[in-house]
C-alpha positions as CSV (number, residue, x, y, z in Angstrom):
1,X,-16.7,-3.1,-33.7
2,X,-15.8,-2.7,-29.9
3,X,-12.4,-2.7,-28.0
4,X,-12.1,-3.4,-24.5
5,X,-11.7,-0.2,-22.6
6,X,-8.2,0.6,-21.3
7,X,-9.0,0.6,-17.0
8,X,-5.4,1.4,-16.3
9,X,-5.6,4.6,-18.5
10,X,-8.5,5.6,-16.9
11,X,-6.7,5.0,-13.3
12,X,-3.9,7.1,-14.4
13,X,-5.7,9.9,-15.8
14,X,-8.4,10.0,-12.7
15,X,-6.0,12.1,-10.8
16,X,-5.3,14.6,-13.2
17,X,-9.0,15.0,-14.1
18,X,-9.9,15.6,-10.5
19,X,-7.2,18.4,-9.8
20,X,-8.9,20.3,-13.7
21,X,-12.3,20.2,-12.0
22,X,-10.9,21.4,-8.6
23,X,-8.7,24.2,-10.5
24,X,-11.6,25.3,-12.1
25,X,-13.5,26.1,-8.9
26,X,-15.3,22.6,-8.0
27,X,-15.4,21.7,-4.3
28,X,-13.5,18.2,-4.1
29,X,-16.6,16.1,-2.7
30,X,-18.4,17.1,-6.0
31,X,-15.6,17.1,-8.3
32,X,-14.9,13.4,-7.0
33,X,-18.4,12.3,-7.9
34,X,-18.2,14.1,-10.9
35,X,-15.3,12.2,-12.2
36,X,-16.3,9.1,-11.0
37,X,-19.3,9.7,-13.2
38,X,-17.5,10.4,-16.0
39,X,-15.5,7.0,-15.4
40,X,-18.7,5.2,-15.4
41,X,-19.6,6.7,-19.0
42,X,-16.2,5.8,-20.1
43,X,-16.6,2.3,-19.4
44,X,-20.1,2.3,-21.1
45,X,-19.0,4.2,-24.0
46,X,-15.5,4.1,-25.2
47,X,-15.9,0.1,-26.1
48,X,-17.7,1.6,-29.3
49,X,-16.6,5.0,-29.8
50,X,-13.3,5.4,-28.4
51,X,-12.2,9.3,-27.9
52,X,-8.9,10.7,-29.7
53,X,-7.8,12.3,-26.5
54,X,-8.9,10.5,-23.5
55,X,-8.0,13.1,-21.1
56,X,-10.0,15.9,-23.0
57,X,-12.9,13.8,-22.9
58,X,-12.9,12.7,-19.3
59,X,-12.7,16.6,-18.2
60,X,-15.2,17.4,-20.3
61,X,-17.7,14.7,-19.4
62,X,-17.0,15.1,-15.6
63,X,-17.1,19.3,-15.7
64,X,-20.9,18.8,-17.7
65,X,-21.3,16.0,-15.2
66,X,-20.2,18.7,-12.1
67,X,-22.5,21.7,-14.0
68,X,-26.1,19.8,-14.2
69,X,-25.2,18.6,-10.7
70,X,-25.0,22.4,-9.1
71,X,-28.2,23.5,-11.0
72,X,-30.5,20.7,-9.8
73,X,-29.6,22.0,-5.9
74,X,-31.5,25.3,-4.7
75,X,-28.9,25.0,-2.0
76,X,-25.9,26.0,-4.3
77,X,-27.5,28.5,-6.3
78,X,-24.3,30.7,-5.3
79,X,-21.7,27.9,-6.4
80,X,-24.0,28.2,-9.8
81,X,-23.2,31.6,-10.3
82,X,-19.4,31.5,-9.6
83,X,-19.7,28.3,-12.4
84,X,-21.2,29.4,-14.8
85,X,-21.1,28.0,-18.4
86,X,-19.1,25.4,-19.3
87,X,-15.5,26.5,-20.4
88,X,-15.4,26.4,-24.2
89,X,-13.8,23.2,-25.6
90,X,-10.0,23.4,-25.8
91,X,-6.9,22.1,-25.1
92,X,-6.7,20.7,-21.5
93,X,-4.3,22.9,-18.9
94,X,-0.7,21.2,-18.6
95,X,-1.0,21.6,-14.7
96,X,-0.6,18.3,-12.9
97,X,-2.2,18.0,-9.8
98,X,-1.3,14.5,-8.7
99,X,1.2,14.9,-6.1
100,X,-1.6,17.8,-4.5
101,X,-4.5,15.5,-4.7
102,X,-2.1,12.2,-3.2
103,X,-1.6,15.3,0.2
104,X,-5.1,16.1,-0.1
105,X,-6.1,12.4,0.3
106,X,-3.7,11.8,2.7
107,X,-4.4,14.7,5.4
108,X,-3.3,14.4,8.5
109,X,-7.1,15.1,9.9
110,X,-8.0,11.6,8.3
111,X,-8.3,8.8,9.7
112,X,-5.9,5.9,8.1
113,X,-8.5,4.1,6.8
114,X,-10.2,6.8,5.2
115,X,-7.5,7.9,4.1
116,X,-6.6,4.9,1.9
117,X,-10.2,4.3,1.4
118,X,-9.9,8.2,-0.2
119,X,-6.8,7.5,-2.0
120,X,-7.9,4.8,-3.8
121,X,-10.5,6.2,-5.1
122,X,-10.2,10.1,-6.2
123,X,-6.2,9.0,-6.9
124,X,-6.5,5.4,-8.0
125,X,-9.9,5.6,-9.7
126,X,-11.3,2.3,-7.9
127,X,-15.4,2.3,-7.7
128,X,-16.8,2.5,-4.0
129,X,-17.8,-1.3,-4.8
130,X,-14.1,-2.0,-5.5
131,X,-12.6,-0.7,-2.3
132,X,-15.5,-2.0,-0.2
133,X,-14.7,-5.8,-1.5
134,X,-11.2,-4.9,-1.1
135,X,-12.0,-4.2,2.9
136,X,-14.3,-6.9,2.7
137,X,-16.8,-4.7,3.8
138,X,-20.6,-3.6,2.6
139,X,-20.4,-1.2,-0.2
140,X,-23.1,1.7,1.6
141,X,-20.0,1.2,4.5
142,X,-17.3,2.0,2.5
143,X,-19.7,4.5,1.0
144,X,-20.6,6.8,4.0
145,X,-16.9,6.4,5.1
146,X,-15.7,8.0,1.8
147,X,-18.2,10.4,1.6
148,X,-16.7,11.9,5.3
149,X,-13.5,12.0,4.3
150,X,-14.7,14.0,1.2
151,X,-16.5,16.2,3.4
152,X,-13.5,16.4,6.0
153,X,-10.8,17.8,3.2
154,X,-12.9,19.8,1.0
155,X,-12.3,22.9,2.5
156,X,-8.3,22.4,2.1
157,X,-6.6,24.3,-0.1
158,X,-5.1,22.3,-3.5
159,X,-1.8,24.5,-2.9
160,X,-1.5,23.7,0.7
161,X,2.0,22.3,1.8
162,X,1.7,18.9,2.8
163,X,3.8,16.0,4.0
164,X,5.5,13.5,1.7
165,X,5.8,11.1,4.9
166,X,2.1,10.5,5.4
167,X,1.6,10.2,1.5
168,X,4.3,7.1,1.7
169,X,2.3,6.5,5.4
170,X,-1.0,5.8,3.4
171,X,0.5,4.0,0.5
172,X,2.4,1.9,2.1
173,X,-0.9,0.8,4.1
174,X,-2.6,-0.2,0.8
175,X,0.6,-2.5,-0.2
176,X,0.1,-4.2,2.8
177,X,-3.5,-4.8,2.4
178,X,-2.5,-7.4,-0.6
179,X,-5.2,-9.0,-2.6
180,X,-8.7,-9.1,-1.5
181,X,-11.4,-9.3,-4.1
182,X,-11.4,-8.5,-7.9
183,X,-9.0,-5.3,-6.6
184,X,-5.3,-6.7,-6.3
185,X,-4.6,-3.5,-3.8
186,X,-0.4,-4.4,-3.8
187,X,-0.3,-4.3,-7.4
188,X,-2.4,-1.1,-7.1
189,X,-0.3,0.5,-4.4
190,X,3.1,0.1,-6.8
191,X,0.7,1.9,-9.2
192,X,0.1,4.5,-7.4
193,X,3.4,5.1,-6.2
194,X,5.3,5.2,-9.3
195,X,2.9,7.6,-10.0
196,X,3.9,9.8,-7.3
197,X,7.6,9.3,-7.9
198,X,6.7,10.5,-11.3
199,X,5.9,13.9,-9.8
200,X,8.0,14.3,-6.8
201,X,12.0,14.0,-6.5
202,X,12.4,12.2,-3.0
203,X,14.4,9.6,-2.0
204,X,11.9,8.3,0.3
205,X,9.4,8.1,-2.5
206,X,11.8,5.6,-4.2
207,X,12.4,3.9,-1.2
208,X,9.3,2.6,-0.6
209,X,8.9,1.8,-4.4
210,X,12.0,0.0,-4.0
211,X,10.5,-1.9,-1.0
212,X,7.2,-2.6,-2.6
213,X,9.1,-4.5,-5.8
214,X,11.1,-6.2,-3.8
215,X,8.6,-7.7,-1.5
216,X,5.8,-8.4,-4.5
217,X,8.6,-9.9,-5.7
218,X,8.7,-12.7,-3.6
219,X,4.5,-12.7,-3.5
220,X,4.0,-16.1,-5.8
221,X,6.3,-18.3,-3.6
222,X,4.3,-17.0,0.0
223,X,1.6,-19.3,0.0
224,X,0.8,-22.9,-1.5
225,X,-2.3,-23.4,-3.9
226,X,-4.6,-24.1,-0.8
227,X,-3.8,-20.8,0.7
228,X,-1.1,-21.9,3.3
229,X,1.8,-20.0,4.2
230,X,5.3,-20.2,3.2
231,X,8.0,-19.0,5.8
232,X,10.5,-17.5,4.2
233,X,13.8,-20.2,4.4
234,X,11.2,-22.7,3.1
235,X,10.0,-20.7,-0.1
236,X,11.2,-21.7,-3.4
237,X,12.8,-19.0,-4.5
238,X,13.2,-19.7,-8.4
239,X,9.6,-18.4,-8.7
240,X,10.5,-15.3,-7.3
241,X,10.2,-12.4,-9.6
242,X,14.0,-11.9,-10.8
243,X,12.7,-8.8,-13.4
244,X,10.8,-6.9,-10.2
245,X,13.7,-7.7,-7.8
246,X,16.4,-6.3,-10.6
247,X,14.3,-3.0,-10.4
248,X,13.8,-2.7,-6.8
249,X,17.7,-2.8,-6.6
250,X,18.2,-0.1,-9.2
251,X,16.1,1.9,-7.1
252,X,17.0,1.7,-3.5
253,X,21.1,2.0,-4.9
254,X,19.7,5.3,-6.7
255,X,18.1,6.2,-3.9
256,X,21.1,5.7,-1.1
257,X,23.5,7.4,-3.2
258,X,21.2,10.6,-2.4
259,X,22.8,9.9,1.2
260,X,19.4,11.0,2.4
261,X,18.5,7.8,4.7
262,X,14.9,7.2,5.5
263,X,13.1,4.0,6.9
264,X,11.5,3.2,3.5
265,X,15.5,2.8,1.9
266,X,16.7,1.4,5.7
267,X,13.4,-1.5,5.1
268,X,14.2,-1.6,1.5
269,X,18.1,-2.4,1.5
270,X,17.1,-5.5,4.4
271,X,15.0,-6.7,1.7
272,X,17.2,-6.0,-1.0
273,X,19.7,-8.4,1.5
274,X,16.7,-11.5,1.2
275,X,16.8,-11.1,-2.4
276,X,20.0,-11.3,-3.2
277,X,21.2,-14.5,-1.1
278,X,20.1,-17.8,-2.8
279,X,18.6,-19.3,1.0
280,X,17.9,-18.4,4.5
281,X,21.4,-19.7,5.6
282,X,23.4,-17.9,3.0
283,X,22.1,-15.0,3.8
284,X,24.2,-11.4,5.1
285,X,22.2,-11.5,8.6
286,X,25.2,-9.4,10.2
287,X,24.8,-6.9,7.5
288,X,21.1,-7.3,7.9
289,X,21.0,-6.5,11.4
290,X,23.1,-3.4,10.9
291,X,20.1,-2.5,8.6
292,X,18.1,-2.8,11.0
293,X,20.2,-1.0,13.6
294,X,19.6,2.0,11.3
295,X,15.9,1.5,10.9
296,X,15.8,1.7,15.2
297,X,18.0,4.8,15.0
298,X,15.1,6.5,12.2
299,X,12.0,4.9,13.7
300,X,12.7,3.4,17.2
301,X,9.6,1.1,16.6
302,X,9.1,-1.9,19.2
303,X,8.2,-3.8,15.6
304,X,11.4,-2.9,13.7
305,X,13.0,-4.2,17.7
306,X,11.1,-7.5,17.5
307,X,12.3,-8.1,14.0
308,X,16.0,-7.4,14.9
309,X,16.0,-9.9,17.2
310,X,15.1,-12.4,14.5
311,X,18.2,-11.1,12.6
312,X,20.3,-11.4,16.0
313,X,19.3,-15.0,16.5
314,X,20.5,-16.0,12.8
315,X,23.6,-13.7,12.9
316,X,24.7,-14.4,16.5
317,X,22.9,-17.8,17.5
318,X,19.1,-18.1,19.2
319,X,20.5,-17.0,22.7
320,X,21.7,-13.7,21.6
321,X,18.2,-13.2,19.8
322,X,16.2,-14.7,22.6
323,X,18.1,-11.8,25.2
324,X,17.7,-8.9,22.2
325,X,13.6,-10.4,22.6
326,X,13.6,-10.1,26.2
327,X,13.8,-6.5,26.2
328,X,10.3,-6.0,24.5
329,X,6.8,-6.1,25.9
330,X,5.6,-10.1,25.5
331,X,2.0,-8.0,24.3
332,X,3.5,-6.4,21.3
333,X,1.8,-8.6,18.0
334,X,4.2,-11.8,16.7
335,X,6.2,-11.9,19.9
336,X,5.1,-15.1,21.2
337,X,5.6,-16.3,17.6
338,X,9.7,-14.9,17.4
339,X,9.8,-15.8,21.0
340,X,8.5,-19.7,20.1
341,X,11.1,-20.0,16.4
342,X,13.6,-18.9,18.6
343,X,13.4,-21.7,21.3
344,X,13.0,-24.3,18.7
345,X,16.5,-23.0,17.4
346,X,17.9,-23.3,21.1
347,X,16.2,-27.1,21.1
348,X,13.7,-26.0,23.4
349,X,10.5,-27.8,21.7
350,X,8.1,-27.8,25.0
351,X,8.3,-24.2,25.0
352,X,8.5,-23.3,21.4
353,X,5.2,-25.3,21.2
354,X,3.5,-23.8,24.0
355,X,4.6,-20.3,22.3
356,X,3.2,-21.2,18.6
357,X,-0.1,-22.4,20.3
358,X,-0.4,-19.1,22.2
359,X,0.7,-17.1,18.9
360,X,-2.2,-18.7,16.7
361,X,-4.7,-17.6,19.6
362,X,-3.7,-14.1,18.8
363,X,-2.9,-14.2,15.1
364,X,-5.0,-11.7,13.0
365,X,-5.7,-13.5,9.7
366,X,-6.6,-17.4,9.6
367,X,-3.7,-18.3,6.9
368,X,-1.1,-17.1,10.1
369,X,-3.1,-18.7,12.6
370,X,-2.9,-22.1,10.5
371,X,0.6,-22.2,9.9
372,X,1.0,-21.5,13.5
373,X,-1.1,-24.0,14.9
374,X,0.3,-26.4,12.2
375,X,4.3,-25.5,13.7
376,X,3.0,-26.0,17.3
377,X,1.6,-29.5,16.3
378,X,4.2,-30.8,14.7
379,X,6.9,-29.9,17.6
380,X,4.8,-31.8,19.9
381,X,4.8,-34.6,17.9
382,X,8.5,-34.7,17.3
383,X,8.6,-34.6,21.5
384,X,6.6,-37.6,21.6
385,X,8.6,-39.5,18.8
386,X,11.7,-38.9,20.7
């Protein structure tokens, strides 16, 4: 009789099988196919002849997997001789590797994308064919751009000091990614990154976990069952998730009491701020824009400016948002859209709808561009019904 086969053990034990194999003396690139081989046996297998220790197993499959791999190649015949035989079987080492392989996959000589593409799968254990439908993009793609950025860090060290920043950099990029597919890559992302707050004491690590509850909190009340969007005053917030929102509290006031600020806590505690007030109107916007006040100080980012003057315009009135807004280049991405919820605020509905109809022209996904072309249309027909 068969049993479905775990796939989130095997995602949290990929990691640590990849960092044996390195240890031992594999290059990365190899050692990365190599366990993703021994995933693919796992999945055939353990349905009908489950292992006792799953972890054993896995670094025993992937190390035979690595071995017949550097035989069949002329080319390595060195590599051969520094492998060897295959260790005798044993207990595997308690060495962790997680946090070094989460640096490795997120080097700085990367690019971003290949860096998440990377990090999801030597760290998360996703098939090439999972993070290709995830980018919505053909698997041999996905494939070649892997296989670089294999190529591109195998020749750093696993002991090599890295930073914690770009790790949260690259993770934060997969939350944001969402759902695409069969891979649900925010779910995956919260994975990953109590994961690395499992390894790594940081108060940034459990900001951005904090962050990442708080906003998939909120994930079932974004959109309508046709796809559309749902801004934020008009979401009903009894469906958010109150168990994922109680967490990402704990968290982020575990995490400030460190008094070690970063952006990750700073974006954190503003969401924290959302999902505490029962509606848009009730909600702290002074405190909120002090928040963000903070996240300018940390990050001075023309995005985290453009989102203040949101908060300015609920805590102050439209005007004082709409002079915060005039400070920042019109180009930067969503300003005609703040710009055009702003005006409608003041009661100025020809230019708030001239605004929405120039933000869906520049709206990256079609759900934003939708919503925006639906706001534009219905403040020109409240002009002409007046």
């Amino acid at each position: 009789m068969s049993s479905p086969v775990d796939e989130a053990l095997l995602r949290t034990l990929t990691p640590r099988v990849l960092g044996v194999l390195v240890r031992r003396g594999a290059e990365f690139a190899a050692a990365e196919d190599a366990v993703q081989d021994a995933l693919v046996e796992a999945l055939r297998t353990w349905p009908t002849e489950p292992p006792r220790d799953p972890q054993a197993w896995l670094v025993t499959v992937a190390w035979r997997r690595f071995v017949d791999a550097t035989r069949s190649e002329a080319a390595r015949r060195r590599r051969e001789e520094r492998v060897k035989d295959e260790p005798a079987p044993g207990p595997v080492p308690g060495t962790d590797d997680t946090l070094q392989l989460y640096f490795r996959c997120a080097h700085p000589s990367l690019t971003p994308s290949s860096a998440v593409a990377l990090t999801l799968r030597a760290v998360g254990g996703l098939t090439t064919r999972q993070v290709a439908a995830a980018y919505l993009v053909p698997e041999a793609t996905m494939a070649q751009r892997i296989s670089r950025a294999k190529r591109t860090v195998s020749a750093v060290p696993l002991d090599q000091p890295c930073d914690v920043a770009t790790v949260l950099r690259v993770l934060y990029l997969v939350f944001n990614e969402g759902y695409s597919g069969d891979v649900d890559l925010a779910a995956e992302a919260i994975r990953l990154t109590r994961q690395l707050a499992a390894v790594v004491d940081h108060p940034e690590v459990a900001g951005l976990l904090a962050l990442m509850l708080l906003h998939h909190a909120r994930r079932a009340a974004r959109t309508t069952p046709d796809g559309a969007l749902v801004p934020l005053a008009e979401q009903d917030r009894s469906r958010w998730d109150t168990t994922a929102i109680t967490e990402g509290v704990a968290v982020l006031q575990a995490a400030l009491a460190r008094d070690r600020l970063g952006e990750y806590q700073a974006q954190a505690a503003i969401a924290a701020l959302h999902a505490d007030a029962p509606s848009t109107a009730a909600t702290d916007w002074v405190q909120v824009v002090e928040w963000y006040d903070e996240l300018v100080r940390l990050t001075d980012s023309p995005v985290v400016r453009l989102n203040r003057a949101v908060a300015v315009g609920e805590a102050d009135g439209p005007r004082a948002g709409l002079a915060a807004l005039a400070a920042l280049d019109p180009a930067l991405p969503r300003h005609a859209a703040v710009a055009a919820y702003l005006h409608e605020r003041d009661g100025d509905l020809a230019t708030a709808a001239r605004l929405y109809a120039e933000a869906a022209t520049r709206a990256p996904h079609l759900a934003e561009r939708d919503h925006l072309t639906r706001q534009a249309a219905r403040l020109n027909t409240a002009r002409e019904a007046r």
